[in-house]
LUMTIBA-607452 format. One record per residue: residue number from 0; residue in one letter; x, y, z of N, C-alpha, C in turn. Coordinates in steps of 0.05 Angstrom, whole numbers, plus 5000, padded with zeros to 4 digits. Example, Ala and Ser with C-alpha at 12.3 -4.5 7.8 and 13.67 -1.06 7.14 Angstrom:
% residues 2
<site><resi>0</resi><resn>A</resn><n_u>5264</n_u><n_v>4886</n_v><n_w>5156</n_w><ca_u>5246</ca_u><ca_v>4910</ca_v><ca_w>5156</ca_w><c_u>5264</c_u><c_v>4934</c_v><c_w>5156</c_w></site>
<site><resi>1</resi><resn>S</resn><n_u>5257</n_u><n_v>4955</n_v><n_w>5142</n_w><ca_u>5273</ca_u><ca_v>4979</ca_v><ca_w>5143</ca_w><c_u>5258</c_u><c_v>5001</c_v><c_w>5157</c_w></site>
END
This chain:
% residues 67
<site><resi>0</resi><resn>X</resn><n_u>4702</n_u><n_v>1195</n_v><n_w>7759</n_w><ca_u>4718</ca_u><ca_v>1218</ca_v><ca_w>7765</ca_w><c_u>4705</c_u><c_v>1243</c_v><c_w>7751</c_w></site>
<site><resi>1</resi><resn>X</resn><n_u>4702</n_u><n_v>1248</n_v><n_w>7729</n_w><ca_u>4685</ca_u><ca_v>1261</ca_v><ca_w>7708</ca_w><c_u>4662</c_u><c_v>1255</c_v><c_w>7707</c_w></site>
<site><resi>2</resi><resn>X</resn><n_u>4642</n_u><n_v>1280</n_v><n_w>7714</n_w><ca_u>4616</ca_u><ca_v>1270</ca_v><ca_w>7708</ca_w><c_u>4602</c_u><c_v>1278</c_v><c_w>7673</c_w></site>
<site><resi>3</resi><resn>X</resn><n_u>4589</n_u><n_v>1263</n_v><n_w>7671</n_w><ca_u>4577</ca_u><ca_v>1266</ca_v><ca_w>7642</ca_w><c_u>4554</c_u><c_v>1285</c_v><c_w>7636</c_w></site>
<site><resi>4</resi><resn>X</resn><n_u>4537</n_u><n_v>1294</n_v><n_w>7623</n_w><ca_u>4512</ca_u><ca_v>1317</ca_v><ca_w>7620</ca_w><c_u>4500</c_u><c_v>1305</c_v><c_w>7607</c_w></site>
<site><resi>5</resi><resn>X</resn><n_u>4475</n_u><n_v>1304</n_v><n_w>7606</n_w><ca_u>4466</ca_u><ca_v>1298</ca_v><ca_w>7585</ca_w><c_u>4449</c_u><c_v>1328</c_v><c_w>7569</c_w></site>
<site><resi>6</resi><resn>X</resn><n_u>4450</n_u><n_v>1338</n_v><n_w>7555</n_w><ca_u>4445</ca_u><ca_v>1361</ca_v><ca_w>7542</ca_w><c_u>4425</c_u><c_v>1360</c_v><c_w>7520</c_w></site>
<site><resi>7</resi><resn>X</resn><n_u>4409</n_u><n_v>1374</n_v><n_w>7514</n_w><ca_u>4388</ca_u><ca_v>1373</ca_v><ca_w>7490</ca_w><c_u>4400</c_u><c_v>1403</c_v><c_w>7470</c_w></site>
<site><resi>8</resi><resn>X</resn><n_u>4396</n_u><n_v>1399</n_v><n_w>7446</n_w><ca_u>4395</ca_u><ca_v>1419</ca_v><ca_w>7429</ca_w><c_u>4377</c_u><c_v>1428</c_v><c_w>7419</c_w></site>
<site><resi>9</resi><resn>X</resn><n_u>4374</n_u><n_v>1454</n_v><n_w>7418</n_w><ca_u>4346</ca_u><ca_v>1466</ca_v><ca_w>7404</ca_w><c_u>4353</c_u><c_v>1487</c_v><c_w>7385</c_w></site>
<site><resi>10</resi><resn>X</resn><n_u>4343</n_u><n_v>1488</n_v><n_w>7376</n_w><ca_u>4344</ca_u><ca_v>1524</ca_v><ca_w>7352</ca_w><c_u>4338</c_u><c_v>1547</c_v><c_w>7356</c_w></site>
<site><resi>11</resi><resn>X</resn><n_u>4339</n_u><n_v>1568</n_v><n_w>7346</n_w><ca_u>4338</ca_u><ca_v>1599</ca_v><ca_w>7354</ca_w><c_u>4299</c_u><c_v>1594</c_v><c_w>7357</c_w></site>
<site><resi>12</resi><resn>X</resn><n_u>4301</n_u><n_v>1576</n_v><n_w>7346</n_w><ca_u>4260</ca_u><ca_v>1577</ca_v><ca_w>7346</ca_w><c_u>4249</c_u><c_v>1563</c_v><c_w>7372</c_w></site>
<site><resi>13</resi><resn>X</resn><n_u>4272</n_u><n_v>1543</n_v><n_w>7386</n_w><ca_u>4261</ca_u><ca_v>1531</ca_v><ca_w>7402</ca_w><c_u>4247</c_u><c_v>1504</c_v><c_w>7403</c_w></site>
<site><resi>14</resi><resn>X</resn><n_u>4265</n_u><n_v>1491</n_v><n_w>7383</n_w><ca_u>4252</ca_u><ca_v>1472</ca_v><ca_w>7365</ca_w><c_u>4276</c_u><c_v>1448</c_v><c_w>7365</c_w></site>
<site><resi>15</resi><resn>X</resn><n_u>4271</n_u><n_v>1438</n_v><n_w>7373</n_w><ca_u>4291</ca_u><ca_v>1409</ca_v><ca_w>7386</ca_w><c_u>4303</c_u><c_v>1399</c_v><c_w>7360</c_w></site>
<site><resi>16</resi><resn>X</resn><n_u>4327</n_u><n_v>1397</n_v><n_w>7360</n_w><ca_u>4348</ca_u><ca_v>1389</ca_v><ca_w>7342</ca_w><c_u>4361</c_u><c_v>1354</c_v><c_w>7348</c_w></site>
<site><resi>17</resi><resn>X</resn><n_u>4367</n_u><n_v>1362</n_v><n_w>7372</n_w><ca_u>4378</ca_u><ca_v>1334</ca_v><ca_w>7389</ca_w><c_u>4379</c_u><c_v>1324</c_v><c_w>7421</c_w></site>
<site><resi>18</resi><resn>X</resn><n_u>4364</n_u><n_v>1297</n_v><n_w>7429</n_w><ca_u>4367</ca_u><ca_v>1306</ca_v><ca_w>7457</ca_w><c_u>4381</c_u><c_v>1288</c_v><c_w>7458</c_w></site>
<site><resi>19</resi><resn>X</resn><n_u>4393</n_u><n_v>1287</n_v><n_w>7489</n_w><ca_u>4400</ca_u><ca_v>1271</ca_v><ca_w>7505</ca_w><c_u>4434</c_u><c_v>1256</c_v><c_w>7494</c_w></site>
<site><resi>20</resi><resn>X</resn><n_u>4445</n_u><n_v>1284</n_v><n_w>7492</n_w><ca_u>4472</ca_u><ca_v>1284</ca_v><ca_w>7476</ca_w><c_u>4488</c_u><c_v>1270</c_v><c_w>7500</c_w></site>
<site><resi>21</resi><resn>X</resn><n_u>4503</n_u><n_v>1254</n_v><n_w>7509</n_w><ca_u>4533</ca_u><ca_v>1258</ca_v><ca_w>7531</ca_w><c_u>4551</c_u><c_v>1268</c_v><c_w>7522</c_w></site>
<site><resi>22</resi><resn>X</resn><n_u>4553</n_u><n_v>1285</n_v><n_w>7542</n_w><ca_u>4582</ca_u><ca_v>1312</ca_v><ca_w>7545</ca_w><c_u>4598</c_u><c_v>1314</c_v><c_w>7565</c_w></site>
<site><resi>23</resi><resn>X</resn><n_u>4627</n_u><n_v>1316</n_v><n_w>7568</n_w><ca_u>4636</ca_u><ca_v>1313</ca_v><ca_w>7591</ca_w><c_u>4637</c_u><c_v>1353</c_v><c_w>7594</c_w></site>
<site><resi>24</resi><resn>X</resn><n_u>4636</n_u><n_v>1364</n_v><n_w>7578</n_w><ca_u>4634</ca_u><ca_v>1389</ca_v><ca_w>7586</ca_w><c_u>4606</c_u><c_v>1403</c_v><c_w>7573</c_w></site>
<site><resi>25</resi><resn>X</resn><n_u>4601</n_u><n_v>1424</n_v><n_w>7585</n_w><ca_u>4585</ca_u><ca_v>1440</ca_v><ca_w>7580</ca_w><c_u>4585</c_u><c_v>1466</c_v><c_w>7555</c_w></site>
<site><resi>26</resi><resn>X</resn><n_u>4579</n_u><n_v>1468</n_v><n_w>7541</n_w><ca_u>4587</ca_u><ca_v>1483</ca_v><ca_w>7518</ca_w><c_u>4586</c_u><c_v>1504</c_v><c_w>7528</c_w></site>
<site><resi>27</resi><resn>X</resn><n_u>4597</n_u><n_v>1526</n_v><n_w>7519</n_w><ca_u>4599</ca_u><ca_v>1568</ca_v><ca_w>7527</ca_w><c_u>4587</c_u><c_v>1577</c_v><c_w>7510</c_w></site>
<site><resi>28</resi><resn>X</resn><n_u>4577</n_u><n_v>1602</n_v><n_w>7512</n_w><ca_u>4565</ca_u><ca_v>1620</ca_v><ca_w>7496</ca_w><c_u>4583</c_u><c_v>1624</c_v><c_w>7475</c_w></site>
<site><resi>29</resi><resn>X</resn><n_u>4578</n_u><n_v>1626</n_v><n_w>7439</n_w><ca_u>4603</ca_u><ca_v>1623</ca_v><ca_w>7429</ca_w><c_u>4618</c_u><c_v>1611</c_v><c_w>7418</c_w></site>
<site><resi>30</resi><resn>X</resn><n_u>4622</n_u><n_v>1590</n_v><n_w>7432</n_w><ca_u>4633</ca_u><ca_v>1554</ca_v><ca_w>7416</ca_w><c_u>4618</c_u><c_v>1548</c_v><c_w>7400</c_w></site>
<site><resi>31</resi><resn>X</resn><n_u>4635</n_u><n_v>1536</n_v><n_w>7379</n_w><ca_u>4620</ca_u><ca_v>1510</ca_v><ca_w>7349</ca_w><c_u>4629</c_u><c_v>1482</c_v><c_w>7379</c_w></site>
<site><resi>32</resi><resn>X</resn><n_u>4597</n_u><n_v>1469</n_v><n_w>7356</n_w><ca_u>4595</ca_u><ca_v>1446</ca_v><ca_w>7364</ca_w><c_u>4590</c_u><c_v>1432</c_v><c_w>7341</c_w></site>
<site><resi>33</resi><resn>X</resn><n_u>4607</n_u><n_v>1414</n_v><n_w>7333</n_w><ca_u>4598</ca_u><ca_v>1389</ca_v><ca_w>7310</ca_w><c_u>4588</c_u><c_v>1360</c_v><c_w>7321</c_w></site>
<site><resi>34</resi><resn>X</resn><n_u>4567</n_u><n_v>1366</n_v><n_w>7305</n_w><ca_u>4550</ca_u><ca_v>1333</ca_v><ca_w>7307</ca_w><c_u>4572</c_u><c_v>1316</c_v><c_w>7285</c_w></site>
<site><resi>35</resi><resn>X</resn><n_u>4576</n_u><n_v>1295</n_v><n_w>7285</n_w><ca_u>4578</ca_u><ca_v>1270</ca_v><ca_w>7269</ca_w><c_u>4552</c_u><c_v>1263</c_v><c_w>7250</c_w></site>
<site><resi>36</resi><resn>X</resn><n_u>4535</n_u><n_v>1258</n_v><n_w>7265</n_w><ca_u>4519</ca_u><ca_v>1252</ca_v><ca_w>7252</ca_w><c_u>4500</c_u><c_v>1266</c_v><c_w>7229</c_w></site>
<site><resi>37</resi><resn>X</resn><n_u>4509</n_u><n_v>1294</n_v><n_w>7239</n_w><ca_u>4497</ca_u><ca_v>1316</ca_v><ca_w>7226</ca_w><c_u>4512</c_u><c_v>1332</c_v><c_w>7201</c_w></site>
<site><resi>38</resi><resn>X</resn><n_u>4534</n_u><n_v>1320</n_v><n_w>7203</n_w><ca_u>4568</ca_u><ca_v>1333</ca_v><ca_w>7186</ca_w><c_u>4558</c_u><c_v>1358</c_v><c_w>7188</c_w></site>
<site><resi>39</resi><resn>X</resn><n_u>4549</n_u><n_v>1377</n_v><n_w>7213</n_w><ca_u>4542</ca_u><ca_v>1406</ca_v><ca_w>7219</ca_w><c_u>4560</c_u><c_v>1416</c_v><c_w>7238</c_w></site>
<site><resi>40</resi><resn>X</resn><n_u>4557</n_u><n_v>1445</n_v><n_w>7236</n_w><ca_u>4561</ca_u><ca_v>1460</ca_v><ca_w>7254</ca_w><c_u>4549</c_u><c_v>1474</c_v><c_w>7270</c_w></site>
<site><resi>41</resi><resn>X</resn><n_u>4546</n_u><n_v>1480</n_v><n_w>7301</n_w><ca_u>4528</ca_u><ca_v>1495</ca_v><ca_w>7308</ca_w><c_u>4544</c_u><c_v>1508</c_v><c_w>7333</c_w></site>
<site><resi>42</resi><resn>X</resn><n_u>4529</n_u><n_v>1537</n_v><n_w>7332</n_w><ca_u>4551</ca_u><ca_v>1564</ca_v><ca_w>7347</ca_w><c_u>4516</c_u><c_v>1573</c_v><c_w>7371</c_w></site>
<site><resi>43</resi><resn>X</resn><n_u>4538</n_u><n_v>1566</n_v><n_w>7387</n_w><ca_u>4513</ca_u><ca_v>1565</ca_v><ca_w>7418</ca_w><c_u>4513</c_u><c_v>1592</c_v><c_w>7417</c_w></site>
<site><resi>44</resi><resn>X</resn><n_u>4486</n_u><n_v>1597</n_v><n_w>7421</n_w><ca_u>4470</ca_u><ca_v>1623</ca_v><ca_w>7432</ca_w><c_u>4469</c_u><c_v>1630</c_v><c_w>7459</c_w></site>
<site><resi>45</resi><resn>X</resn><n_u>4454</n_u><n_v>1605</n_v><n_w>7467</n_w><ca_u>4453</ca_u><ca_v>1604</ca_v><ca_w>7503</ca_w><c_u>4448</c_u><c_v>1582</c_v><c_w>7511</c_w></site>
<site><resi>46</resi><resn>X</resn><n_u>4468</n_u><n_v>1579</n_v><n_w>7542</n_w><ca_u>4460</ca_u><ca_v>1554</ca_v><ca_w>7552</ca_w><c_u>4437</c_u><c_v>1566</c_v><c_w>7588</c_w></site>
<site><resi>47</resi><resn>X</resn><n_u>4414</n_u><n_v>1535</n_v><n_w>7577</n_w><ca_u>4399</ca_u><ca_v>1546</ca_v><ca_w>7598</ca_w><c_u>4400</c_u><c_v>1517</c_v><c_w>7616</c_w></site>
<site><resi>48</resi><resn>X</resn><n_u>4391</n_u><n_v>1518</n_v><n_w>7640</n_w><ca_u>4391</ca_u><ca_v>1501</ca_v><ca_w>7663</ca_w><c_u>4368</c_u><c_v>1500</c_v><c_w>7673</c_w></site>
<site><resi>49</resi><resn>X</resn><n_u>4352</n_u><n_v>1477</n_v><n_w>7670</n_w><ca_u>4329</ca_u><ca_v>1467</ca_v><ca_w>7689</ca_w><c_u>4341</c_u><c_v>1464</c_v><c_w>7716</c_w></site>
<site><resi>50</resi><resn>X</resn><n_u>4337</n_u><n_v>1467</n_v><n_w>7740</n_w><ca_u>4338</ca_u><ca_v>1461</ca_v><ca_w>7756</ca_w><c_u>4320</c_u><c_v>1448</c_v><c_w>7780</c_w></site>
<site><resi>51</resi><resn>X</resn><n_u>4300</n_u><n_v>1440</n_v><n_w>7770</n_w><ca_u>4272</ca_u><ca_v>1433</ca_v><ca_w>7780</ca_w><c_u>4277</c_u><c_v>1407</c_v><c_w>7800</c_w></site>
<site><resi>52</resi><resn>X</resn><n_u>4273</n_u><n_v>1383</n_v><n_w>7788</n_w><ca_u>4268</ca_u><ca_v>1358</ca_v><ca_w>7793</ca_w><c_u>4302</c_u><c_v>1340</c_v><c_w>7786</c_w></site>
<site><resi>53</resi><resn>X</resn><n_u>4304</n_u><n_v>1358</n_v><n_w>7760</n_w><ca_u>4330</ca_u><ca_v>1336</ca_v><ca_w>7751</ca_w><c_u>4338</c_u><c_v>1361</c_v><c_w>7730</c_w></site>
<site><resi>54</resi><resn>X</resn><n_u>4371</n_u><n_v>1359</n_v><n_w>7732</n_w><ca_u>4389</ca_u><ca_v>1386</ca_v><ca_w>7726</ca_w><c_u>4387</c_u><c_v>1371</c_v><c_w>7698</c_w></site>
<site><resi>55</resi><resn>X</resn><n_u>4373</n_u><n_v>1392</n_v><n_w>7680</n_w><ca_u>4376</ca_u><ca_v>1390</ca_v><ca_w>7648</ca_w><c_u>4384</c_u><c_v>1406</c_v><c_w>7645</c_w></site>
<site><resi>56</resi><resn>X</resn><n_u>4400</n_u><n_v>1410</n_v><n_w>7614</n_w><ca_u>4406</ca_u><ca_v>1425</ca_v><ca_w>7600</ca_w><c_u>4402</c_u><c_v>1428</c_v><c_w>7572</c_w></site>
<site><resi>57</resi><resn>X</resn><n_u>4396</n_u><n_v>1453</n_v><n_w>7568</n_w><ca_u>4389</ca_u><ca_v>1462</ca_v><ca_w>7541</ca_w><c_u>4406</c_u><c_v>1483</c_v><c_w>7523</c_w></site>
<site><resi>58</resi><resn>X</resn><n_u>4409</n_u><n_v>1478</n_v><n_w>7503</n_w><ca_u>4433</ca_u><ca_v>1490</ca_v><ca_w>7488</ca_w><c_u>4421</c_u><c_v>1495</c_v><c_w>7464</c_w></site>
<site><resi>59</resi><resn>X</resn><n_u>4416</n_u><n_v>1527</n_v><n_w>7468</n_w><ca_u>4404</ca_u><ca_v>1542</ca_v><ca_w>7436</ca_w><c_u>4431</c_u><c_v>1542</c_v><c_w>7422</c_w></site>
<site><resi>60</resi><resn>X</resn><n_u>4425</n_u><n_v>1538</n_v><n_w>7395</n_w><ca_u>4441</ca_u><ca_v>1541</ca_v><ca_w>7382</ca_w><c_u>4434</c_u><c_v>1553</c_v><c_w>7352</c_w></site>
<site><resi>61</resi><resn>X</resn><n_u>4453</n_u><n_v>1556</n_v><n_w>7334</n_w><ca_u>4446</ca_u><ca_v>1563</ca_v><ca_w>7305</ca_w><c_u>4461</c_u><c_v>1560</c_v><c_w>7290</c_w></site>
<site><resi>62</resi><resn>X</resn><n_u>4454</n_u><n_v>1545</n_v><n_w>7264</n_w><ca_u>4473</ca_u><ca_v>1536</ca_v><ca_w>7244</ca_w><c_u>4494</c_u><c_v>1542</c_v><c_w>7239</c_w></site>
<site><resi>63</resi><resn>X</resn><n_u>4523</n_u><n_v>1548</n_v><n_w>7243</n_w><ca_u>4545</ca_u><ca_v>1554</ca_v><ca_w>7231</ca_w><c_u>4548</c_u><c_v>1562</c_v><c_w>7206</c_w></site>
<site><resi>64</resi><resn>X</resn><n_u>4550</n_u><n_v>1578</n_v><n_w>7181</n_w><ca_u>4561</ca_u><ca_v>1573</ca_v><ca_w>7162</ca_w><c_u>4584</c_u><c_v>1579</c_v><c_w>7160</c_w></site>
<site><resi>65</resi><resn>X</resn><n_u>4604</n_u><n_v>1563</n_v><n_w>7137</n_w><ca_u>4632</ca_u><ca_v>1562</ca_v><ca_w>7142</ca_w><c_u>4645</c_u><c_v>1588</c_v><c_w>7123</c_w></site>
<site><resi>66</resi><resn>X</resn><n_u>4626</n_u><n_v>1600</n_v><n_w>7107</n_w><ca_u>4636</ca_u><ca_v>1609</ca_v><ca_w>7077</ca_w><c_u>4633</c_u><c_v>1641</c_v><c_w>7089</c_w></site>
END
């Protein structure tokens, strides 16, 4: 019923953080996103879309700080 994404994370540098996340949604410009594994925060910059061969997605992001 729900389809899933699979999404990669990268940094303001462009520098791969995490791939091949499943998401049932797509993150917004704006939103925190917490890893688990990361006990981080990260506040999307931009989401971009391959559209080529196979719909990827890429999600700049940048550290959160909470303080």
């Amino acid at each position: 019923m729900f389809r899933k994404y699979n999404i990669s994370l990268m940094d303001e540098k462009w520098e791969m953080i995490n791939q091949n996340i499943k998401v049932k949604h797509i993150p917004r410009v704006g939103e925190l996103i917490y890893l688990n594994n990361e006990e981080q925060y990260y506040k999307v910059i931009n989401v971009i879309h391959n559209m080529t061969n196979k719909h990827e997605i890429f999600i700049i992001v940048e550290i959160f700080d909470k303080t």
